[in-house]
ZADO-1210 file (C-alpha; in nm, 4 decimals, padded with zeros to 6 digits):
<atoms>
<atom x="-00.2822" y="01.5098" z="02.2377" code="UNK" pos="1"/>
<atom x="-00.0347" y="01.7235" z="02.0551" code="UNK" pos="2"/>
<atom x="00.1878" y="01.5714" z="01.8248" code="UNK" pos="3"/>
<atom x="00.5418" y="01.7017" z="01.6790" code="UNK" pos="4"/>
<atom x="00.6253" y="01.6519" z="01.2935" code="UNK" pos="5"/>
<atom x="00.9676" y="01.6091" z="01.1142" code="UNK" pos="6"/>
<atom x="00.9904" y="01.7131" z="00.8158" code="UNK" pos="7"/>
<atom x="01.2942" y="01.5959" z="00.6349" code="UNK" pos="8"/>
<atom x="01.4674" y="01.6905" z="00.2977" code="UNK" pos="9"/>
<atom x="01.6822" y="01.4429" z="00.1559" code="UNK" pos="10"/>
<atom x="01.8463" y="01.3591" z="-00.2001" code="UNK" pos="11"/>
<atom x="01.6131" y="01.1746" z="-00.4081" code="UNK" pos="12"/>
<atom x="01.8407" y="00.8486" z="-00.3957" code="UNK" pos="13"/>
<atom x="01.7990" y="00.8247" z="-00.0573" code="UNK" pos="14"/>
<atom x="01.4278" y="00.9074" z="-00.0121" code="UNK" pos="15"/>
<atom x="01.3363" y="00.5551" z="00.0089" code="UNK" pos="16"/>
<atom x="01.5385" y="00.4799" z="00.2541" code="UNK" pos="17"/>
<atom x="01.4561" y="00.7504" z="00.4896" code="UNK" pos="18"/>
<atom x="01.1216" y="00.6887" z="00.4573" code="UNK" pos="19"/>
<atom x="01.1709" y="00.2745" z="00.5432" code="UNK" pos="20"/>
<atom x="01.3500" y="00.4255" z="00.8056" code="UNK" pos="21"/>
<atom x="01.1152" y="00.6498" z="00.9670" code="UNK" pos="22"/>
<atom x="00.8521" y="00.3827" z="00.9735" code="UNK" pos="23"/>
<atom x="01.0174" y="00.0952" z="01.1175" code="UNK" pos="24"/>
<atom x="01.1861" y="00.3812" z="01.4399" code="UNK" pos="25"/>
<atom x="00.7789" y="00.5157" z="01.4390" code="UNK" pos="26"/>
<atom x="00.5914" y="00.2509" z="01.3506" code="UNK" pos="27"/>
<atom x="00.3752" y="00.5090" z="01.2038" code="UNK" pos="28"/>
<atom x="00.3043" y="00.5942" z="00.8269" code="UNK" pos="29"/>
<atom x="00.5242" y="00.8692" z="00.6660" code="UNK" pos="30"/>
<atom x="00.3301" y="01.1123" z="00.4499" code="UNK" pos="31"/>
<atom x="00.4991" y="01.2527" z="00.1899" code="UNK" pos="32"/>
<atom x="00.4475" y="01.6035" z="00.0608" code="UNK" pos="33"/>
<atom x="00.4254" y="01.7622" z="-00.2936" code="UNK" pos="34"/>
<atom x="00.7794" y="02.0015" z="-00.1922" code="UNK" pos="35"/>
<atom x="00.9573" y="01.5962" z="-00.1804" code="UNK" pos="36"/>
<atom x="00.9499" y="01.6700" z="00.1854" code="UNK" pos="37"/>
<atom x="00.9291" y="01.3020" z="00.3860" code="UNK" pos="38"/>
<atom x="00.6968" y="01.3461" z="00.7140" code="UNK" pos="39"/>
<atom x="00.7193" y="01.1294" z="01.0296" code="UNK" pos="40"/>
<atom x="00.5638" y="01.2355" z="01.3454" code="UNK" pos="41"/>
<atom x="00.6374" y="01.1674" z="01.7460" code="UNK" pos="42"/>
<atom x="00.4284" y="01.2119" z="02.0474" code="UNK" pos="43"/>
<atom x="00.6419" y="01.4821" z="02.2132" code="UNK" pos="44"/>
<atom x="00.9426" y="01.7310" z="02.1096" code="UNK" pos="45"/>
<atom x="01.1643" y="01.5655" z="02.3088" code="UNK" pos="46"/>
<atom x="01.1251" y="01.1790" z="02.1220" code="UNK" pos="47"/>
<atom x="01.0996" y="01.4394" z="01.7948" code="UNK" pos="48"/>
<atom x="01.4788" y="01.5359" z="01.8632" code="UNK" pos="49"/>
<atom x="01.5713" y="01.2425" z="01.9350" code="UNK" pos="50"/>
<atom x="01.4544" y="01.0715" z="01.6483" code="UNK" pos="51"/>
<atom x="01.6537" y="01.3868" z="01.4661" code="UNK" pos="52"/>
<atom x="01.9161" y="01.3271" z="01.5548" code="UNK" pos="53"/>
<atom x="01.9167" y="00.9554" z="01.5454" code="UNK" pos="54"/>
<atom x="01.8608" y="01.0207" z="01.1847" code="UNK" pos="55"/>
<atom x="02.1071" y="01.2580" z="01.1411" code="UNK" pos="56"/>
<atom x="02.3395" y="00.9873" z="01.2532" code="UNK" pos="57"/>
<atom x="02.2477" y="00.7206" z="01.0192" code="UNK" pos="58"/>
<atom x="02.2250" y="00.8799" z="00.7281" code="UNK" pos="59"/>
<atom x="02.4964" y="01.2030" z="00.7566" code="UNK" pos="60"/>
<atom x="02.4445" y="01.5215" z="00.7195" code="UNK" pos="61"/>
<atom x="02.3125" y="01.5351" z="00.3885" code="UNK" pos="62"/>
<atom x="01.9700" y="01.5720" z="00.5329" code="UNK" pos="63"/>
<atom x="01.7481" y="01.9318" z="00.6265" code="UNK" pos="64"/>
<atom x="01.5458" y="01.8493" z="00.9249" code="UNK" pos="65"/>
<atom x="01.2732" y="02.0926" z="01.0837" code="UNK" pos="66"/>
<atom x="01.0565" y="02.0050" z="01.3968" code="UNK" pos="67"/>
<atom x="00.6716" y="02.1252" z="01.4005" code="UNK" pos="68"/>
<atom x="00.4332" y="02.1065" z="01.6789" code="UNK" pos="69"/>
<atom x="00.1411" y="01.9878" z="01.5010" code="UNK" pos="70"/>
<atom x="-00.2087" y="02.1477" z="01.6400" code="UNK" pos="71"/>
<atom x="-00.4542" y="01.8360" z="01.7807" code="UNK" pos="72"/>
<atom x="-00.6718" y="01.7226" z="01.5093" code="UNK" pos="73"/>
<atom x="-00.9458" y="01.4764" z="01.5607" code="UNK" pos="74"/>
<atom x="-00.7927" y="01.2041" z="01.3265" code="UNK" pos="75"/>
<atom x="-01.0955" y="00.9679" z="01.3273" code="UNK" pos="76"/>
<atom x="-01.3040" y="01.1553" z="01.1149" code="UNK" pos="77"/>
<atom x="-00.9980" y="01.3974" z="00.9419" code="UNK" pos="78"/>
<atom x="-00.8851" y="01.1327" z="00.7304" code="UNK" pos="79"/>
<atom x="-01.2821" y="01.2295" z="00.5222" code="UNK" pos="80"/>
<atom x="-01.1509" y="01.5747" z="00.3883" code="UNK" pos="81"/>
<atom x="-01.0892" y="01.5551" z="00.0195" code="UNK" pos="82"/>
<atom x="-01.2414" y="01.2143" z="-00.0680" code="UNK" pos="83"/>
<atom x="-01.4611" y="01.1629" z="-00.3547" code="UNK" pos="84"/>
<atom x="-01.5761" y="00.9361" z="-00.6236" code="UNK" pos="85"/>
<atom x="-01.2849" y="00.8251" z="-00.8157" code="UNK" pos="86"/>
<atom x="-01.3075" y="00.5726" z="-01.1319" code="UNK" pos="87"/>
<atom x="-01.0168" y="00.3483" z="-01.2251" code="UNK" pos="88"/>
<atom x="-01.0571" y="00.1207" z="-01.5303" code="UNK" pos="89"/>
<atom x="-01.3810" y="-00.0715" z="-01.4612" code="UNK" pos="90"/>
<atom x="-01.4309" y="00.0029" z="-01.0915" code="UNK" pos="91"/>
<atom x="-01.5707" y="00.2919" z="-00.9328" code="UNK" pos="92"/>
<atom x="-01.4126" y="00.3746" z="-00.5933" code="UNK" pos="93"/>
<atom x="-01.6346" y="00.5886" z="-00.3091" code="UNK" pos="94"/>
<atom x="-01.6632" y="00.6600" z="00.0730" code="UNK" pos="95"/>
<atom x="-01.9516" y="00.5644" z="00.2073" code="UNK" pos="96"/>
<atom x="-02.0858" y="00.8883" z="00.2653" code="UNK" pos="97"/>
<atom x="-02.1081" y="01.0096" z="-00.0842" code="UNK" pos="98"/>
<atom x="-02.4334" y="00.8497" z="-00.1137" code="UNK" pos="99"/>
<atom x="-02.5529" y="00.6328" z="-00.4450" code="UNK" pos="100"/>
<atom x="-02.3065" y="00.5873" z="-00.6837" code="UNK" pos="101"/>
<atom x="-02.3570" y="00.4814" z="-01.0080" code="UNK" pos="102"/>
<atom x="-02.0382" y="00.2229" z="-01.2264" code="UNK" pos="103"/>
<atom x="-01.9900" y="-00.1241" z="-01.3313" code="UNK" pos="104"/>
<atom x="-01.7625" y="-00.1886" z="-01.0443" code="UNK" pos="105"/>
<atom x="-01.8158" y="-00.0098" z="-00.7125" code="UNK" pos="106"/>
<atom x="-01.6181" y="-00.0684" z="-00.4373" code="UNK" pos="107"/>
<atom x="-01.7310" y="00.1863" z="-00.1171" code="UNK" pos="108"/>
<atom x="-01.4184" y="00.1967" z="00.1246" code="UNK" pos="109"/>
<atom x="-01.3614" y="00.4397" z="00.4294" code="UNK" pos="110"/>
<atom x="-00.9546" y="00.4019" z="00.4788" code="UNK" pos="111"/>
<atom x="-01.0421" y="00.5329" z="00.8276" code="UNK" pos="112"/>
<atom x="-00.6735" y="00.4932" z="01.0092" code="UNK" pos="113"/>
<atom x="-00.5594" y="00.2079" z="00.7662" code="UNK" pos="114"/>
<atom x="-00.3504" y="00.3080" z="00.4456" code="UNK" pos="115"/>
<atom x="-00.5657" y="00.2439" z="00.0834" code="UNK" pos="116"/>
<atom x="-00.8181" y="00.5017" z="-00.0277" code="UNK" pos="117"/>
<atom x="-00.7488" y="00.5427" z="-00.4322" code="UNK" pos="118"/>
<atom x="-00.6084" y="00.9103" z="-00.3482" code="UNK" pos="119"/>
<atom x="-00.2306" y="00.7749" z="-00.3446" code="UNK" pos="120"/>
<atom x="-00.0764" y="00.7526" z="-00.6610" code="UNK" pos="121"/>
<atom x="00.0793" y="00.3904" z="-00.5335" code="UNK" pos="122"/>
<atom x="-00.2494" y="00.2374" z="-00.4437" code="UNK" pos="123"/>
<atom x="-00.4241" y="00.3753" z="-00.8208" code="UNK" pos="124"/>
<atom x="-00.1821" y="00.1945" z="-01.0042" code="UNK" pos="125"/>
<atom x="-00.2000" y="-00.1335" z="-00.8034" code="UNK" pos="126"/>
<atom x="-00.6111" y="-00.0961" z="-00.8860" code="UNK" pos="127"/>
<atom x="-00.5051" y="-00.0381" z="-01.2710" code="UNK" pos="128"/>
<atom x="-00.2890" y="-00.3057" z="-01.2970" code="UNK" pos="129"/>
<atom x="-00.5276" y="-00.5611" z="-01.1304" code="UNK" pos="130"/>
<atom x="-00.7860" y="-00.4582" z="-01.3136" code="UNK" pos="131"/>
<atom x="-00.6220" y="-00.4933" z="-01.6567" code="UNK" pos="132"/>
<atom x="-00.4745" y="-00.8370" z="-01.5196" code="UNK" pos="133"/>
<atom x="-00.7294" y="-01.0380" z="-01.3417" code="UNK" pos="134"/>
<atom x="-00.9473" y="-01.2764" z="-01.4960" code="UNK" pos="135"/>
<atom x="-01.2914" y="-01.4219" z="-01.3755" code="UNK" pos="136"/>
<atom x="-01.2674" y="-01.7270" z="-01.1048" code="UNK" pos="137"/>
<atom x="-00.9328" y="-01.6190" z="-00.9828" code="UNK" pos="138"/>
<atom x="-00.7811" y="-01.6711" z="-00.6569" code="UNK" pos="139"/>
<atom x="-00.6138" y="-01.3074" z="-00.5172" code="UNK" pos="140"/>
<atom x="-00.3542" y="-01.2927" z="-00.2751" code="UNK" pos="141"/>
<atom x="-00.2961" y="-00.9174" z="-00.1635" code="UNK" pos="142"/>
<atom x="-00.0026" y="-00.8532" z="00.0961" code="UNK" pos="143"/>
<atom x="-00.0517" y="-00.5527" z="00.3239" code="UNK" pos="144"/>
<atom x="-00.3526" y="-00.5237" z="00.2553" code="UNK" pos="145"/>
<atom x="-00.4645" y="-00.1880" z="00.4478" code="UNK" pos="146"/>
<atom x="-00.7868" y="-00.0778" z="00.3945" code="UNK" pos="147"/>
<atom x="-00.8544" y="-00.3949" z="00.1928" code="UNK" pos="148"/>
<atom x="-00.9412" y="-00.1727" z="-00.1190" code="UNK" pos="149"/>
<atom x="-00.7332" y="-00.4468" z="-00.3362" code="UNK" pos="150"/>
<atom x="-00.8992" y="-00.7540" z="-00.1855" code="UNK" pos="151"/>
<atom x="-01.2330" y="-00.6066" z="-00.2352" code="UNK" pos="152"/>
<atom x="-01.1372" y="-00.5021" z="-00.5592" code="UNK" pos="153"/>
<atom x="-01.0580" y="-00.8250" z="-00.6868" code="UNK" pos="154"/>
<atom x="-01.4273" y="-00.9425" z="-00.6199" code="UNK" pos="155"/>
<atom x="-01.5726" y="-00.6931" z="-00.7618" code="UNK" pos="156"/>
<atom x="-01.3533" y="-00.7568" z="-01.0410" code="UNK" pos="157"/>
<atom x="-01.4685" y="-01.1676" z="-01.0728" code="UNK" pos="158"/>
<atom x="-01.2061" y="-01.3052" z="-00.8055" code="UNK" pos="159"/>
<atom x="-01.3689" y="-01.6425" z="-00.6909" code="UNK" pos="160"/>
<atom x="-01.2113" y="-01.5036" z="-00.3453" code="UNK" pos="161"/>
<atom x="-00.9295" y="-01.3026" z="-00.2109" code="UNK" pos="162"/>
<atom x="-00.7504" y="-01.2691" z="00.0837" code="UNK" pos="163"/>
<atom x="-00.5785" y="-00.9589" z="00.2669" code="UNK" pos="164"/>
<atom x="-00.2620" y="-01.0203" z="00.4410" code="UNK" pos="165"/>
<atom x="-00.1873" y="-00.7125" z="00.7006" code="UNK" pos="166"/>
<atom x="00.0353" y="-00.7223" z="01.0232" code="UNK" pos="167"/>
<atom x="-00.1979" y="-00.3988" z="01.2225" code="UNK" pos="168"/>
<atom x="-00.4675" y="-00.6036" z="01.3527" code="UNK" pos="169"/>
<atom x="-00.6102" y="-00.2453" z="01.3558" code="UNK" pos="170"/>
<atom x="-00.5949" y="-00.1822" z="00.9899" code="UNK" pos="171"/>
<atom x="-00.8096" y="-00.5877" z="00.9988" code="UNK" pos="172"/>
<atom x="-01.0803" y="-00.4331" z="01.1253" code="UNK" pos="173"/>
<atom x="-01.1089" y="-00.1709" z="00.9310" code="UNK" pos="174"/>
<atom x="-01.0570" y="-00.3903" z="00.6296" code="UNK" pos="175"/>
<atom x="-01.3358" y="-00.6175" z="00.7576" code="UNK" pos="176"/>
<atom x="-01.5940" y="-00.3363" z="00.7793" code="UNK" pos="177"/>
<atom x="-01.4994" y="-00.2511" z="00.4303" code="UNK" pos="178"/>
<atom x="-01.5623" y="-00.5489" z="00.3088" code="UNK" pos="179"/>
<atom x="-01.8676" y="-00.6186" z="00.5183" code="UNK" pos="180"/>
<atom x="-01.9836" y="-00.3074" z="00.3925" code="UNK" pos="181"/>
<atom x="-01.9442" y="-00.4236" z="00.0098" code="UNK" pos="182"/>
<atom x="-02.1484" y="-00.7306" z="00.0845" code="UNK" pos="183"/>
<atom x="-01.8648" y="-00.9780" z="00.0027" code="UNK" pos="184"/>
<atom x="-01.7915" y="-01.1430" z="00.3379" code="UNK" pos="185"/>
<atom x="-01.8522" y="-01.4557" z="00.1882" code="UNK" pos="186"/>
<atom x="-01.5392" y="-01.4534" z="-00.0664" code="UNK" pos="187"/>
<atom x="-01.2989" y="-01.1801" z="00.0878" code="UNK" pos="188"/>
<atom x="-01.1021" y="-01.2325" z="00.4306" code="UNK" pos="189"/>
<atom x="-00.8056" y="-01.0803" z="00.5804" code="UNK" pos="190"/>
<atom x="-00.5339" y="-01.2623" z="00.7881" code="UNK" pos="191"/>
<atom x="-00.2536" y="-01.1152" z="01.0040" code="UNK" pos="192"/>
<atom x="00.0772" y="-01.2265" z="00.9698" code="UNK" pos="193"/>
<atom x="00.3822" y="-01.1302" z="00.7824" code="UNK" pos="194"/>
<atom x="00.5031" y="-01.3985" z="00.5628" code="UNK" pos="195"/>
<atom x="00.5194" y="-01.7582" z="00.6534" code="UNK" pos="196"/>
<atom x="00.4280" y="-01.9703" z="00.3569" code="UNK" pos="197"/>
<atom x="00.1414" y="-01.7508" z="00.1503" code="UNK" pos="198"/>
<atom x="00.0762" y="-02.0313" z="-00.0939" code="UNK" pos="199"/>
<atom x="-00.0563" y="-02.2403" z="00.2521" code="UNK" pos="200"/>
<atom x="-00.2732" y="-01.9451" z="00.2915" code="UNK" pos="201"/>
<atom x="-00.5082" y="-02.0792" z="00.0841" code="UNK" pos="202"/>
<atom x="-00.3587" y="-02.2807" z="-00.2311" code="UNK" pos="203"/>
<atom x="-00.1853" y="-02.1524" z="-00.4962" code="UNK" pos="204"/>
<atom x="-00.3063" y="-01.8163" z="-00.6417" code="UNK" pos="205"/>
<atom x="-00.3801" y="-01.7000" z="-00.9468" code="UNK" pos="206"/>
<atom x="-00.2777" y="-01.3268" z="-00.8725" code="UNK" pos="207"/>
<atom x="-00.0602" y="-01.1785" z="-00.5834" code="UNK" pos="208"/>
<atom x="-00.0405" y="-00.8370" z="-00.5539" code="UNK" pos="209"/>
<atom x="00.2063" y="-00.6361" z="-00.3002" code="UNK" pos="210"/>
<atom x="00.1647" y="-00.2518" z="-00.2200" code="UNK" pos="211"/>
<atom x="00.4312" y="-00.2339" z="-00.0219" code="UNK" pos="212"/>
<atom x="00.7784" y="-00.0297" z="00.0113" code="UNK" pos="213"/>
<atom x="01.0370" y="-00.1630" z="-00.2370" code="UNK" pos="214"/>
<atom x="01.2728" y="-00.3201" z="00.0211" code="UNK" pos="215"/>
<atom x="00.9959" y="-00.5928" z="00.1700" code="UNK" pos="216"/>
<atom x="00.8955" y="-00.6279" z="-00.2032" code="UNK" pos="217"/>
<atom x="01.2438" y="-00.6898" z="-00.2629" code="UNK" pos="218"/>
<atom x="01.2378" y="-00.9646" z="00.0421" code="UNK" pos="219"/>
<atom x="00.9063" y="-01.1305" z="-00.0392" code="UNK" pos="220"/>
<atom x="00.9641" y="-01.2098" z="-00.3644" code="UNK" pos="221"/>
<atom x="01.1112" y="-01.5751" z="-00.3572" code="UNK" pos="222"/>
<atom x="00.8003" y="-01.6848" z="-00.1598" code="UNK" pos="223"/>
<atom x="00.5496" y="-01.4435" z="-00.3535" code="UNK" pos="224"/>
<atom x="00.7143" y="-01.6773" z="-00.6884" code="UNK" pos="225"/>
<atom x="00.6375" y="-01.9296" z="-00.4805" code="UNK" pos="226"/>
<atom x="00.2554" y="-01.8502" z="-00.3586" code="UNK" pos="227"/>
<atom x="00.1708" y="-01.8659" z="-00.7338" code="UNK" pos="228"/>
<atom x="00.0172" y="-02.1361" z="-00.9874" code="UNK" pos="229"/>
<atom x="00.1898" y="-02.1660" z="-01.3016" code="UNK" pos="230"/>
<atom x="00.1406" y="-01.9183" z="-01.5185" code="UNK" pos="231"/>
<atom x="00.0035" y="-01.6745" z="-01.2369" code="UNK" pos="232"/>
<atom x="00.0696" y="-01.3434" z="-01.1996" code="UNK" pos="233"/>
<atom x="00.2497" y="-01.1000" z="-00.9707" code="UNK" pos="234"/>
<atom x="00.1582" y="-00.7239" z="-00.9016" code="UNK" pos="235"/>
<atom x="00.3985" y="-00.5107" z="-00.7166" code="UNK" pos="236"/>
<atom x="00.3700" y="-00.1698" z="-00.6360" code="UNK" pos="237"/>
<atom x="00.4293" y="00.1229" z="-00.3482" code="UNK" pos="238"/>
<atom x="00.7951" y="00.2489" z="-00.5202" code="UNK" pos="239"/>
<atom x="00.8501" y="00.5608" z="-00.7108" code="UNK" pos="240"/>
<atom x="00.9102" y="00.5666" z="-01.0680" code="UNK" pos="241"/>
<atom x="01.2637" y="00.6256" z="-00.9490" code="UNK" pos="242"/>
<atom x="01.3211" y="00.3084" z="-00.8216" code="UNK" pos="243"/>
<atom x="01.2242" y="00.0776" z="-01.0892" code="UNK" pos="244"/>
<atom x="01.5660" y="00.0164" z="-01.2456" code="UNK" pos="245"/>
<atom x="01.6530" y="-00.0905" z="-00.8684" code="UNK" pos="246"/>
<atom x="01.3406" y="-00.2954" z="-00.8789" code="UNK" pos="247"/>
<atom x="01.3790" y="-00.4763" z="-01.2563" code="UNK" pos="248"/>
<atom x="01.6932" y="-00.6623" z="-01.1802" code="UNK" pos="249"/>
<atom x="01.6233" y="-00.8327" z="-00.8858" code="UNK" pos="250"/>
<atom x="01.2973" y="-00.9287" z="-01.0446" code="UNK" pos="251"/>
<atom x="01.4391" y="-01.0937" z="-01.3540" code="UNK" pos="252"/>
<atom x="01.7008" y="-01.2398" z="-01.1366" code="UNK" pos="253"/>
<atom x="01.3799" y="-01.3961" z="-00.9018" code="UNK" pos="254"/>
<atom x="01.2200" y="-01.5356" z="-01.2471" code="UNK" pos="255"/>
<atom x="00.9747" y="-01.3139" z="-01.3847" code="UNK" pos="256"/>
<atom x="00.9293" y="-01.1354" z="-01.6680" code="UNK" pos="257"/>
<atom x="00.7705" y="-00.8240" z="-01.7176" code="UNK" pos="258"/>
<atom x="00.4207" y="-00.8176" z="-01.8854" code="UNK" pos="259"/>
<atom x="00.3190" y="-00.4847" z="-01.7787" code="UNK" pos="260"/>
<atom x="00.4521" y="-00.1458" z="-01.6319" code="UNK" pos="261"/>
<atom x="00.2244" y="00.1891" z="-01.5262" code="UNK" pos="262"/>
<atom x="00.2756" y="00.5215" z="-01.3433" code="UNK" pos="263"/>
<atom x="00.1026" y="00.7425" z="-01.1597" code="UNK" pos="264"/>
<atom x="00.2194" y="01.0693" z="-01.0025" code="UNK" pos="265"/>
<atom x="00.5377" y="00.9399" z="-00.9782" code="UNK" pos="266"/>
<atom x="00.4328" y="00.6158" z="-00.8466" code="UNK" pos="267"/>
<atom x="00.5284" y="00.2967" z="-01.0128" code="UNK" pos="268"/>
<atom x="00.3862" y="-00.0769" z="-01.0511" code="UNK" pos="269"/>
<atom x="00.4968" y="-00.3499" z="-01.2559" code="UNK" pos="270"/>
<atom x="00.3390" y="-00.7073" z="-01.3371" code="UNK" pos="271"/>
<atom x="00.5488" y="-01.0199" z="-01.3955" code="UNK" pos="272"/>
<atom x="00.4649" y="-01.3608" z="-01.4120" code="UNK" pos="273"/>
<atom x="00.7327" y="-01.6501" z="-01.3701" code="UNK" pos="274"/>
</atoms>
């Protein structure tokens, strides 16, 4: 199948919006390039030009959009090139294939379709910040969970158990054979859904962490304050370091306060606790 790429150049203010854009018109993940350039793609040129110019209309004309017929690449087994051992605190992330791998912490995940592989800059310092955070026995929450590379982490890390959260039943399964694949069935599980009361989930939790784009961080965060025990704790991450004095304000407003900030190519997380 050949697909058709938009590639789209907008002002740094409104990159984030563009990109929460693209993906709820696609439904599809937008990859973003080193150039700044946002990417969304579409099955055919003519849905590409349409989408154009549909976003061309809702956003002015302060954007530079160019449409690319993209050569057919056999995504299931694509998404391998350039993965490797990577080690983040205490754990040691890997893809299956690499073959014995030696750390305190290993967690072997194979993204496959689903988003979560330690290679984005978003997902690293969600891993960092859990890892500096969590403590033995505790409960984990983590809210789009992808790949389930944070749920997984969490157990490796001493979680008691942790649950994934994810509305592509797709990205489940994958998450699943991650976990399955870890050899910690018996304390991780994944759920799809999209809200609805997390803390009936399964109890209050001790740590909730959210990878997300900053406008459904934004929304979730009454009922994430909610999902947690007293004196838990409250990971969010998936914004650029740009966005964090958007981010700060409507935190503090929601009752937390900051215990811990990080970047990561550009990437941003922050940890509060109510």
């Amino acid at each position: 199948m050949t697909w058709w790429a938009m590639s789209v150049q907008a002002p740094e203010t409104l990159r984030p919006d563009v990109a929460s854009w693209l993906v709820r018109r696609t439904g599809q993940t937008v990859e973003e390039r080193a150039d700044g350039s946002l990417v969304g793609f579409a099955a055919d040129r003519s849905t590409a030009t349409a989408l154009r110019d549909d976003l061309a209309r809702a956003f002015g004309e302060g954007l530079r959009t160019d449409l690319t017929e993209v050569e057919p690449v056999d995504w299931g087994t694509r998404w391998r090139d350039g993965l490797e051992a990577r080690r983040i605190g205490r754990l040691t992330l890997a893809p299956s294939w690499t073959g014995p791998v030696e750390g305190d912490a290993v967690v072997l995940i194979d993204p496959e379709t689903a988003f979560g592989s330690g290679e984005h800059g978003s997902t690293r310092v969600a891993l960092a910040l859990l890892e500096s955070l969590i403590t033995p026995g505790d409960l984990v929450l983590d809210l789009g969970s992808g790949s389930g590379v944070l749920a997984i982490a969490a157990r490796k890390l001493g979680a008691r158990a942790a649950i994934g959260i994810e509305m592509d039943p797709e990205a489940i399964e994958v998450a699943e054979r991650n976990a399955a694949r870890n050899g910690v069935t018996d304390a991780v599980g994944f759920v799809e859904g999209e809200g609805g009361s997390l803390a009936l989930v399964a109890g209050p939790a001790d740590v909730v962490v959210a990878n997300i784009l900053r406008e459904i961080n934004v929304a979730i965060l009454p009922e994430v304050r909610r999902a947690l025990r007293p004196g838990g704790t409250a990971i969010f991450a998936g914004m650029e370091e740009a966005e964090a004095p958007l981010f700060r304000p409507v935190l503090a407003a929601t009752g937390f306060t900051i215990v811990r900030e990080m970047v990561d190519a550009g990437w941003w997380g922050v940890a509060g606790r109510p």
